[in-house]
Chimera marker file (.cmm) of the C-alpha trace (Angstrom):
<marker_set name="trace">
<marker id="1" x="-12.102" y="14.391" z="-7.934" r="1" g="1" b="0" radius="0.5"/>
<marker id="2" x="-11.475" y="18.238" z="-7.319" r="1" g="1" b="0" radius="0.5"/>
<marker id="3" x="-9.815" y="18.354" z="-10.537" r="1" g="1" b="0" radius="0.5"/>
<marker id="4" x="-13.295" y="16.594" z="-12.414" r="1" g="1" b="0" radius="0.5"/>
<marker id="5" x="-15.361" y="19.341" z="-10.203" r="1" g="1" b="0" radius="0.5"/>
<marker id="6" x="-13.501" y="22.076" z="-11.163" r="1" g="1" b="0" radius="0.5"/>
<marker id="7" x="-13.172" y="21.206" z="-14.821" r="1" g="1" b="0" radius="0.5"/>
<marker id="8" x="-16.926" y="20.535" z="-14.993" r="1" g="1" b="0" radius="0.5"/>
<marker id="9" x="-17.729" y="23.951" z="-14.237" r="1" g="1" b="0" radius="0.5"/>
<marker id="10" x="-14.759" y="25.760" z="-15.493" r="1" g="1" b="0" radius="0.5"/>
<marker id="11" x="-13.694" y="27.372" z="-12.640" r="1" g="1" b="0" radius="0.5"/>
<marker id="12" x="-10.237" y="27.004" z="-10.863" r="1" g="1" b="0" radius="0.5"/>
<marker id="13" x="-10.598" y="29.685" z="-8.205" r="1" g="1" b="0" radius="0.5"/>
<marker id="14" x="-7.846" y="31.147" z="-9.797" r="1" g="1" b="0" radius="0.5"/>
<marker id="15" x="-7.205" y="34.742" z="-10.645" r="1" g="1" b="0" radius="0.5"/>
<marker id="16" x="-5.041" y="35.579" z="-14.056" r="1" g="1" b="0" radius="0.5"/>
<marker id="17" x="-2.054" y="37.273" z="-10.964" r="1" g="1" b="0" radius="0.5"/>
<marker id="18" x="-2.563" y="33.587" z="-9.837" r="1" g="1" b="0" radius="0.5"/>
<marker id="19" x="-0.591" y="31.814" z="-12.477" r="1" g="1" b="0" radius="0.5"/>
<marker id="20" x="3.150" y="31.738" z="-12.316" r="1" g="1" b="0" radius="0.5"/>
<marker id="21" x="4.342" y="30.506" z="-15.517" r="1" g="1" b="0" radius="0.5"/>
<marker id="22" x="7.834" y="28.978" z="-15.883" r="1" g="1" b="0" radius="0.5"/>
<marker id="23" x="9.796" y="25.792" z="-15.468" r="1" g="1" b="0" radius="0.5"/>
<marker id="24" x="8.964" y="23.525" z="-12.206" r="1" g="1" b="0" radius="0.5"/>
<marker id="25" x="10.875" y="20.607" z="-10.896" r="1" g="1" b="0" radius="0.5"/>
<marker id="26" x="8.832" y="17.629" z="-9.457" r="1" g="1" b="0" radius="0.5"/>
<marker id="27" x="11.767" y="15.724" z="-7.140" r="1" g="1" b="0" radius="0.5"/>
<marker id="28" x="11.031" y="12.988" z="-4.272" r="1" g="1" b="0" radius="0.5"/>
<marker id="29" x="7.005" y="13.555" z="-4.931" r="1" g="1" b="0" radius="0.5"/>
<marker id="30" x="7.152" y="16.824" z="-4.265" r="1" g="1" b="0" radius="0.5"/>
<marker id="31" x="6.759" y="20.083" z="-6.063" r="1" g="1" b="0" radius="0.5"/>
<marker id="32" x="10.000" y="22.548" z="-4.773" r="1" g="1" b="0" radius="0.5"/>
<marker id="33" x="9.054" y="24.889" z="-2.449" r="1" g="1" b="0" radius="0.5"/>
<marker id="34" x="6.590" y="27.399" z="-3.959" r="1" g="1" b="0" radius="0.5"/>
<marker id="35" x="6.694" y="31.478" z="-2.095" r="1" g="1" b="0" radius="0.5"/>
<marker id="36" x="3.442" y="31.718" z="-3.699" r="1" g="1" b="0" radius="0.5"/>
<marker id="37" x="1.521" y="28.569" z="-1.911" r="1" g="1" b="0" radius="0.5"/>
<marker id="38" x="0.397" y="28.782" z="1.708" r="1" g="1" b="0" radius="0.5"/>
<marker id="39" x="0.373" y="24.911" z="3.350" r="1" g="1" b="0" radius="0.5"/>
<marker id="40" x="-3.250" y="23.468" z="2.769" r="1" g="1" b="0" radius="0.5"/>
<marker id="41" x="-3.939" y="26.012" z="0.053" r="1" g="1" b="0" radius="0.5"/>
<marker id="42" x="-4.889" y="23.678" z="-3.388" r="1" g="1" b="0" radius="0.5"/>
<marker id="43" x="-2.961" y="24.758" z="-6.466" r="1" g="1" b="0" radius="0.5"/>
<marker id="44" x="-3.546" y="23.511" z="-9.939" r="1" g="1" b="0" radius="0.5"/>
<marker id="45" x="-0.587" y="21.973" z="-12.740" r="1" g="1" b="0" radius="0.5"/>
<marker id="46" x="-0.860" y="22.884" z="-16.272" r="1" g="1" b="0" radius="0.5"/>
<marker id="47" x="1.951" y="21.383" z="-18.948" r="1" g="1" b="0" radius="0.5"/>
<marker id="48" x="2.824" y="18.821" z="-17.187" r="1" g="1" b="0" radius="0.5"/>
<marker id="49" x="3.478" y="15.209" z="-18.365" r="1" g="1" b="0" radius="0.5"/>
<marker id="50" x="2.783" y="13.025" z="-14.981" r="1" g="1" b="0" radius="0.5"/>
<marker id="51" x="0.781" y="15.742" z="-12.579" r="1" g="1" b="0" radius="0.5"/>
<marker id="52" x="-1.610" y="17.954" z="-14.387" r="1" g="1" b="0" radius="0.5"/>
<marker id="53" x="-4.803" y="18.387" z="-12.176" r="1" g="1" b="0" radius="0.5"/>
<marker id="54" x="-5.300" y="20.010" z="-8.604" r="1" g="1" b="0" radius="0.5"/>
<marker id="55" x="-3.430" y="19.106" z="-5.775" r="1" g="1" b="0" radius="0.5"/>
<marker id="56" x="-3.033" y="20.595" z="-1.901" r="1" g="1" b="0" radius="0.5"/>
<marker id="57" x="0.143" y="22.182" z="-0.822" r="1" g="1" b="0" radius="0.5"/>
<marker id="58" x="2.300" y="20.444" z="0.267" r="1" g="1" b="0" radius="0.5"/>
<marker id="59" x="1.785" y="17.617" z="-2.019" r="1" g="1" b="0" radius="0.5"/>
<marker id="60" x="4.277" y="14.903" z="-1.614" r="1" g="1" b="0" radius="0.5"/>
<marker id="61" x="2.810" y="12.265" z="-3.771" r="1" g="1" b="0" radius="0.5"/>
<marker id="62" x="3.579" y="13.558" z="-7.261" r="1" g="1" b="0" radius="0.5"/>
<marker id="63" x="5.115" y="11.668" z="-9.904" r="1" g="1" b="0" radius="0.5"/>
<marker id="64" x="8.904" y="12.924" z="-10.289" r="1" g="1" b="0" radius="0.5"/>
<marker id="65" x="9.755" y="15.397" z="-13.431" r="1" g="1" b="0" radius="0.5"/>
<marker id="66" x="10.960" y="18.615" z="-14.603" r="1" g="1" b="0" radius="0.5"/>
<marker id="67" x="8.174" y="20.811" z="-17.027" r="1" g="1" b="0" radius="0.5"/>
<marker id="68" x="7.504" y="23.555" z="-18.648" r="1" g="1" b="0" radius="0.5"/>
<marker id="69" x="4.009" y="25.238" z="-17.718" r="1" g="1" b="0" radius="0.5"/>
<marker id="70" x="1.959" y="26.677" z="-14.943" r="1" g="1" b="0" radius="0.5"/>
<marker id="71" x="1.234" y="26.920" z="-11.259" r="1" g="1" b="0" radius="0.5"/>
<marker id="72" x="-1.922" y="28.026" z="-10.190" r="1" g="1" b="0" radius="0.5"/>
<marker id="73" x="-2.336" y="29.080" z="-6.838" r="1" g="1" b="0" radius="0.5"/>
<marker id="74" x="-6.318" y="29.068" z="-6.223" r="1" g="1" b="0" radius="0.5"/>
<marker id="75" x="-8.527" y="30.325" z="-3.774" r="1" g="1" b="0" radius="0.5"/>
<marker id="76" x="-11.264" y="27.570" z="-2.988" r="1" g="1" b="0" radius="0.5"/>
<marker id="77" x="-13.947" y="28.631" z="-0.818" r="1" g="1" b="0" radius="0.5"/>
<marker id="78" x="-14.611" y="26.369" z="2.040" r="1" g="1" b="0" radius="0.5"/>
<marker id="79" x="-18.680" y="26.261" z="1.079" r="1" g="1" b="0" radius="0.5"/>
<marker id="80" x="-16.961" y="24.692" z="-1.866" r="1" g="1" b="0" radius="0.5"/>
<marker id="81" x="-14.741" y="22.097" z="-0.188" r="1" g="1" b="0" radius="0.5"/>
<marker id="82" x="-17.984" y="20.895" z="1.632" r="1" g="1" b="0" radius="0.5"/>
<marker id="83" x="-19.725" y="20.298" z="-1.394" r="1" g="1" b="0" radius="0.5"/>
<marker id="84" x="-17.111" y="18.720" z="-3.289" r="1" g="1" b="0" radius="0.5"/>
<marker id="85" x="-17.044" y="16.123" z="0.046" r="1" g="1" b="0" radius="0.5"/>
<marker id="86" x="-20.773" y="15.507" z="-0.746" r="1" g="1" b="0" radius="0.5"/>
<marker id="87" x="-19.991" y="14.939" z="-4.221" r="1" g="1" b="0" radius="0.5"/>
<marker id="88" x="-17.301" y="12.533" z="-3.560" r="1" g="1" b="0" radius="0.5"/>
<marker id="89" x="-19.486" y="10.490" z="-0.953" r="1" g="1" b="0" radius="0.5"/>
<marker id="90" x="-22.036" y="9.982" z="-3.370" r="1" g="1" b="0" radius="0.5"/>
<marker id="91" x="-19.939" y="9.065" z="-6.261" r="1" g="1" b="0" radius="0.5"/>
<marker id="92" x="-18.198" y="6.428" z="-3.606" r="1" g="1" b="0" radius="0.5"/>
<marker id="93" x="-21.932" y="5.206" z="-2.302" r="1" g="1" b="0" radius="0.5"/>
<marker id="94" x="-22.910" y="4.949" z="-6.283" r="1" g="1" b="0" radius="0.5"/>
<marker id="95" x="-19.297" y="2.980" z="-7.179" r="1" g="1" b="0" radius="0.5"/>
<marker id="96" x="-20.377" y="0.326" z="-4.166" r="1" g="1" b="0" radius="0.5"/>
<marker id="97" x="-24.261" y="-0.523" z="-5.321" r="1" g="1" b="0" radius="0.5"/>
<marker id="98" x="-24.064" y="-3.843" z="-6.478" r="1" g="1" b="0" radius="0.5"/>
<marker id="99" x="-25.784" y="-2.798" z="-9.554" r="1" g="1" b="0" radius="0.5"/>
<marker id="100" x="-26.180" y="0.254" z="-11.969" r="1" g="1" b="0" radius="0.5"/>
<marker id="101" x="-29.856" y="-0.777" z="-11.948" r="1" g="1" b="0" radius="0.5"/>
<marker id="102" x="-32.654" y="0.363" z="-9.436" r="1" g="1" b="0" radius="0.5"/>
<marker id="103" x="-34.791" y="-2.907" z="-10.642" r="1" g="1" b="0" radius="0.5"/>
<marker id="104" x="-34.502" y="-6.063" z="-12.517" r="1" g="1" b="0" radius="0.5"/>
<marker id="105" x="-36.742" y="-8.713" z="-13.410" r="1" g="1" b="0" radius="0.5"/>
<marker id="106" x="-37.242" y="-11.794" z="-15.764" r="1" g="1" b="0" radius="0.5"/>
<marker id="107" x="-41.103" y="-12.632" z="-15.966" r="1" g="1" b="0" radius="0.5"/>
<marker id="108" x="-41.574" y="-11.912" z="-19.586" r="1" g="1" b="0" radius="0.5"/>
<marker id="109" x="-37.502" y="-11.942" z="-20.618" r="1" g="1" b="0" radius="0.5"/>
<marker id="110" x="-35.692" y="-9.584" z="-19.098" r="1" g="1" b="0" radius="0.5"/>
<marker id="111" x="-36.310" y="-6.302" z="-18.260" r="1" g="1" b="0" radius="0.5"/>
<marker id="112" x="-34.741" y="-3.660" z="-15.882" r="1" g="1" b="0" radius="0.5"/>
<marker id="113" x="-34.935" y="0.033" z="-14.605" r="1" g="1" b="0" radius="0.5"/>
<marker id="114" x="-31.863" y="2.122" z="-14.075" r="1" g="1" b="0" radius="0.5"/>
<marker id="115" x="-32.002" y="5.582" z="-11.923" r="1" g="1" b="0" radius="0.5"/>
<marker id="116" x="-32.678" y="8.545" z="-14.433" r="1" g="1" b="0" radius="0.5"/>
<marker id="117" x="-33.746" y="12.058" z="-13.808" r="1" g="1" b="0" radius="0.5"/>
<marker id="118" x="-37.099" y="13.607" z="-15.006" r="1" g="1" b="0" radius="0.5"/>
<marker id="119" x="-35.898" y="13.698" z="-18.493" r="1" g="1" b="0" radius="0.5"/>
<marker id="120" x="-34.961" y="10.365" z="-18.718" r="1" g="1" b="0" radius="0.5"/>
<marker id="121" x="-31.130" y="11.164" z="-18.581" r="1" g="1" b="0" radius="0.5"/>
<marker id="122" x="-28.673" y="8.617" z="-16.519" r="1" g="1" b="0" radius="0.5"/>
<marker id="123" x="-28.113" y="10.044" z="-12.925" r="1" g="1" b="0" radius="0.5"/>
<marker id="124" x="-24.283" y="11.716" z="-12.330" r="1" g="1" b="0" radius="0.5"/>
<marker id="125" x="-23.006" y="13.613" z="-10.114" r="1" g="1" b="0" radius="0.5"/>
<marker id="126" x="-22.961" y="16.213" z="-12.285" r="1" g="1" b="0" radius="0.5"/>
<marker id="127" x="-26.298" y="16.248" z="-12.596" r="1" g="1" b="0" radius="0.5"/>
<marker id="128" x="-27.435" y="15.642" z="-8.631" r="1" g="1" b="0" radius="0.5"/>
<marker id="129" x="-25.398" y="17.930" z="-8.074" r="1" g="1" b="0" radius="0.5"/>
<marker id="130" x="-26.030" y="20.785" z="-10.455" r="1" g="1" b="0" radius="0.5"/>
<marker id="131" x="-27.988" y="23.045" z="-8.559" r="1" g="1" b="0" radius="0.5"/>
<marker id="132" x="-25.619" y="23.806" z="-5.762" r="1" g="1" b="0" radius="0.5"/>
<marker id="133" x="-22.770" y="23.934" z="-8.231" r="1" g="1" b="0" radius="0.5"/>
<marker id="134" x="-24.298" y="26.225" z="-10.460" r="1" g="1" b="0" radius="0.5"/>
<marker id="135" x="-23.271" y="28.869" z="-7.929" r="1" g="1" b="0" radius="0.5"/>
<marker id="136" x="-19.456" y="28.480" z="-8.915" r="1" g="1" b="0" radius="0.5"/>
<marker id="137" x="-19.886" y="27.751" z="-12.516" r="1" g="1" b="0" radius="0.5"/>
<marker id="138" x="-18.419" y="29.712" z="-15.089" r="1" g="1" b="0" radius="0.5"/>
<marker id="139" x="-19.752" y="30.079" z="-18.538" r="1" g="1" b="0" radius="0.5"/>
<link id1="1" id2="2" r="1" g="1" b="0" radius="0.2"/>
<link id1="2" id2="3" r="1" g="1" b="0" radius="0.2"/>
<link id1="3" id2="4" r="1" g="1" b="0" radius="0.2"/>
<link id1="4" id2="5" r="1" g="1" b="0" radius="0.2"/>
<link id1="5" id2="6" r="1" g="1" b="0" radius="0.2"/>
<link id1="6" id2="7" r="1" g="1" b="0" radius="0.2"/>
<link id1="7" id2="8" r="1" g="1" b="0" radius="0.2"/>
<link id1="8" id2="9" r="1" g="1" b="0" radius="0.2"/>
<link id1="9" id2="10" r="1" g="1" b="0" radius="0.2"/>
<link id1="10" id2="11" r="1" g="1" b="0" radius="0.2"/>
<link id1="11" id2="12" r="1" g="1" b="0" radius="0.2"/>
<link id1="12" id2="13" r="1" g="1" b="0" radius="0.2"/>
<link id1="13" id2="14" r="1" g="1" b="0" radius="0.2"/>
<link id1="14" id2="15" r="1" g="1" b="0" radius="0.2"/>
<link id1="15" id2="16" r="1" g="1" b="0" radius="0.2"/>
<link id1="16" id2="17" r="1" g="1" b="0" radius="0.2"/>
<link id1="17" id2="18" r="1" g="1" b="0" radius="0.2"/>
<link id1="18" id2="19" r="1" g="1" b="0" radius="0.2"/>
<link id1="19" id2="20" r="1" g="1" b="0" radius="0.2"/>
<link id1="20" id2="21" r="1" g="1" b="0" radius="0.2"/>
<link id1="21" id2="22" r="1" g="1" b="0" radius="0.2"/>
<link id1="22" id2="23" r="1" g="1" b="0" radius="0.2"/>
<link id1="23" id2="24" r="1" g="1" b="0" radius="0.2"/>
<link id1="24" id2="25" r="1" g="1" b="0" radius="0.2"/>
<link id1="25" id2="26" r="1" g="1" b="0" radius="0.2"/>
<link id1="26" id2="27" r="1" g="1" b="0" radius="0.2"/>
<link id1="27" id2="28" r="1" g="1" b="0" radius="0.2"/>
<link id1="28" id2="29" r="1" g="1" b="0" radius="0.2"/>
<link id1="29" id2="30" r="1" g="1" b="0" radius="0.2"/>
<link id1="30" id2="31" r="1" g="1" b="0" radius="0.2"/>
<link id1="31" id2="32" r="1" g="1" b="0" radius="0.2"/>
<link id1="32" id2="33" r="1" g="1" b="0" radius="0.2"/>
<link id1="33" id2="34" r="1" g="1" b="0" radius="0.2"/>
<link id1="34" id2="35" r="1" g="1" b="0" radius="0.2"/>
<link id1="35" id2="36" r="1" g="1" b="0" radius="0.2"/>
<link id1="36" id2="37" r="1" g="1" b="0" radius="0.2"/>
<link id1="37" id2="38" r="1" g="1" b="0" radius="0.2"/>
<link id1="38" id2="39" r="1" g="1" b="0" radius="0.2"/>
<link id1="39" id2="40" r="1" g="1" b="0" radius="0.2"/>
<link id1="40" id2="41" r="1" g="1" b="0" radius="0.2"/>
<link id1="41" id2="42" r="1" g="1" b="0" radius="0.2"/>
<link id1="42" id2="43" r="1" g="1" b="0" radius="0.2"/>
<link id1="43" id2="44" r="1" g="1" b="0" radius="0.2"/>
<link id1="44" id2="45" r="1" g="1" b="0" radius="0.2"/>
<link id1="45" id2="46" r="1" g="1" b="0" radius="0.2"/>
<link id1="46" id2="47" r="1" g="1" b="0" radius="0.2"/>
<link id1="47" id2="48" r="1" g="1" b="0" radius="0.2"/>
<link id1="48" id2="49" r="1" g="1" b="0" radius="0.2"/>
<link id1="49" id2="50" r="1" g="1" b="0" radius="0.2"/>
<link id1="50" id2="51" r="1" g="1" b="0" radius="0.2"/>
<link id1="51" id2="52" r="1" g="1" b="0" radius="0.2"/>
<link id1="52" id2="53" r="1" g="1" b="0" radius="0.2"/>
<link id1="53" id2="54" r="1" g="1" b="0" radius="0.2"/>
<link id1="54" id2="55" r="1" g="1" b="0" radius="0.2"/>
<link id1="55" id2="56" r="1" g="1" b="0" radius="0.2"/>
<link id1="56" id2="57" r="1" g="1" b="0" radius="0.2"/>
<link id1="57" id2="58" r="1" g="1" b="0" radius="0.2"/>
<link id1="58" id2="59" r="1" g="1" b="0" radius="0.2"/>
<link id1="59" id2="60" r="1" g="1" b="0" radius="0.2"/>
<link id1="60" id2="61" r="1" g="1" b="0" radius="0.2"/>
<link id1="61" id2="62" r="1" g="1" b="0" radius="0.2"/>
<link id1="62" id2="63" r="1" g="1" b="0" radius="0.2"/>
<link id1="63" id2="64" r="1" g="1" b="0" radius="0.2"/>
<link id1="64" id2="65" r="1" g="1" b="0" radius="0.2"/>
<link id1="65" id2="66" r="1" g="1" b="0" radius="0.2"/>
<link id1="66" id2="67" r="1" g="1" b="0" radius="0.2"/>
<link id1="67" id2="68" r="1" g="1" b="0" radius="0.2"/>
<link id1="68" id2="69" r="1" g="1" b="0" radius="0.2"/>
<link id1="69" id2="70" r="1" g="1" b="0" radius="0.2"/>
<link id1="70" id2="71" r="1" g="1" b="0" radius="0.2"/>
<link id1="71" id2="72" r="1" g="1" b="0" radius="0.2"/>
<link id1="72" id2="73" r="1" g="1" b="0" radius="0.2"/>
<link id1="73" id2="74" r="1" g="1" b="0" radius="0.2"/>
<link id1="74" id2="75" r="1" g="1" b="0" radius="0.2"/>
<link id1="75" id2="76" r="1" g="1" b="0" radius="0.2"/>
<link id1="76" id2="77" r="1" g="1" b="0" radius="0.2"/>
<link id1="77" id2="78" r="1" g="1" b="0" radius="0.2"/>
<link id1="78" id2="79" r="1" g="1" b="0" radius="0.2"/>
<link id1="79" id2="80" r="1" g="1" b="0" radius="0.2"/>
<link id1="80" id2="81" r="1" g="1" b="0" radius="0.2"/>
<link id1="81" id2="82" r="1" g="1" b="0" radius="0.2"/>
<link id1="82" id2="83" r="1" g="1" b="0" radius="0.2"/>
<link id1="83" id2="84" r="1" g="1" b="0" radius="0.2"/>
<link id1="84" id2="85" r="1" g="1" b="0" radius="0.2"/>
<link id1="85" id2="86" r="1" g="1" b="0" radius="0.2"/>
<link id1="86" id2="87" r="1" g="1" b="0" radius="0.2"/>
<link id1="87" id2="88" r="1" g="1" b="0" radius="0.2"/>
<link id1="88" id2="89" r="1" g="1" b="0" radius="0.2"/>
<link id1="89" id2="90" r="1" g="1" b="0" radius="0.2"/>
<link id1="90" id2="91" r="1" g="1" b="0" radius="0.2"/>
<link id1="91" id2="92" r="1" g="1" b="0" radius="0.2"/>
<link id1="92" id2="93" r="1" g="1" b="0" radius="0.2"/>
<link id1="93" id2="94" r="1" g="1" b="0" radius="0.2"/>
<link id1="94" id2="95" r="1" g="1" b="0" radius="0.2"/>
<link id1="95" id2="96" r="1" g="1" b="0" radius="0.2"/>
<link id1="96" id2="97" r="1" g="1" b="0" radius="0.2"/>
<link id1="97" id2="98" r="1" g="1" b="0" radius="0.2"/>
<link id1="98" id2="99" r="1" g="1" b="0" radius="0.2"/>
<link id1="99" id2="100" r="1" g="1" b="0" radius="0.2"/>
<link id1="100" id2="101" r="1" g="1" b="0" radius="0.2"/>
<link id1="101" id2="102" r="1" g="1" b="0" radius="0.2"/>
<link id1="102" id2="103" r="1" g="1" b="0" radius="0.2"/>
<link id1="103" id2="104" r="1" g="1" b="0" radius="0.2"/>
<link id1="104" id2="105" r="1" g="1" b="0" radius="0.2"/>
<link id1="105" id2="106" r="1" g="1" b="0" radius="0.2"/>
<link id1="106" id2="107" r="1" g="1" b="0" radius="0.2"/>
<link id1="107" id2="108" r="1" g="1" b="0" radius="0.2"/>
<link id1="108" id2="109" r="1" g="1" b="0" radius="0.2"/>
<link id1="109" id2="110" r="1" g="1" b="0" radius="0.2"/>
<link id1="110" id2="111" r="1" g="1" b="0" radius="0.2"/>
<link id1="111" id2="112" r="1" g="1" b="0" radius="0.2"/>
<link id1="112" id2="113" r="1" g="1" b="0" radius="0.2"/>
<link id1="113" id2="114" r="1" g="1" b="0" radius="0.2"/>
<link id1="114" id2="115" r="1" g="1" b="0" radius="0.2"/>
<link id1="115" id2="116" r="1" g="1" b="0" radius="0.2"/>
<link id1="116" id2="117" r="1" g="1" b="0" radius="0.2"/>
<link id1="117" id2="118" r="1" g="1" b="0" radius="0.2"/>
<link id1="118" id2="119" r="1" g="1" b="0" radius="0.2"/>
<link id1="119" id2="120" r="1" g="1" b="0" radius="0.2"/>
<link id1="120" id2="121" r="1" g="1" b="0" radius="0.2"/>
<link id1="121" id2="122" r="1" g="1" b="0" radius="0.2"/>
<link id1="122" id2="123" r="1" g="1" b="0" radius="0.2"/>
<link id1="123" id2="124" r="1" g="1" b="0" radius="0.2"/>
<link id1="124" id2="125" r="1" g="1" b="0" radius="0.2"/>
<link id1="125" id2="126" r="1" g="1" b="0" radius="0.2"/>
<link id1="126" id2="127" r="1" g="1" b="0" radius="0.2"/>
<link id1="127" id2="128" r="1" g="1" b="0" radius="0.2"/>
<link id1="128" id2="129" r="1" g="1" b="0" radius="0.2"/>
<link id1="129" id2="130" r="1" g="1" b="0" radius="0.2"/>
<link id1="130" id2="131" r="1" g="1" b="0" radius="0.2"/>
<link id1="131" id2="132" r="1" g="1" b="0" radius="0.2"/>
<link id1="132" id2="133" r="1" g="1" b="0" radius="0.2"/>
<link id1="133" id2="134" r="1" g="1" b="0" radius="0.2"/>
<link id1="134" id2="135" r="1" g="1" b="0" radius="0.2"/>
<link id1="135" id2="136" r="1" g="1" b="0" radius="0.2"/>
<link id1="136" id2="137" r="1" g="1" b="0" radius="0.2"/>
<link id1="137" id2="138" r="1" g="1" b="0" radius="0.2"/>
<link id1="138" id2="139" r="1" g="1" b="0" radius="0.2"/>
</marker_set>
């Protein structure tokens, strides 16, 4: 879901002297030993086939392959971490309602009522959430 977040608001927490550029080998799940990472620090793949997206060091789940393309080493704030926790409880609470619809009924045919903002767009997290992630997005 970090990956999603971060995308969303175009931030990686990543300076440009954060991104190492070069060929990476992906063996036994994970990533070879990287000087650059610190353990628990997340890092972002770019140009790869199996693993693109943000992952925490050490990651030892990854799909196995050789590539081409970039490591970012980012710098997430832990305000951010939080919120991204908040994010992901909702979207799991949302996933596990039985229905996408706050009310049904059949009187006159049917008829239902799903949860919308103001403006009569759908609820996302990317919209309940907006206002405390405006504070990390980039334009």
């Amino acid at each position: 879901m970090l990956t999603d977040i971060c995308a969303s608001i175009r931030n990686y927490f990543c300076q440009d002297r954060d991104k190492h550029f070069g060929r990476f080998t992906i063996s036994g799940g994970s990533i070879a030993p990287l000087d650059f990472l610190k353990e628990g620090q997340y890092f972002r793949i770019v140009g790869s086939v199996f693993n693109d997206g943000v992952h925490q060091y050490p990651m030892v789940d990854l799909k196995d392959e050789t590539f081409d393309g970039a490591v970012w080493a980012m710098s997430v704030p832990p305000a951010f971490i939080a919120l991204t926790d908040d994010i992901r409880a909702w979207s799991d609470e949302a996933k596990k309602a039985d229905s996408p619809y706050v009310s049904e009924s059949y009187p006159n045919g049917y008829s239902y009522t799903k949860a919308t903002r103001a403006n009569g767009a759908p609820m996302t997290w990317q919209s309940v959430f907006a206002d405390r992630l405006n504070r990390w997005r980039k334009i």
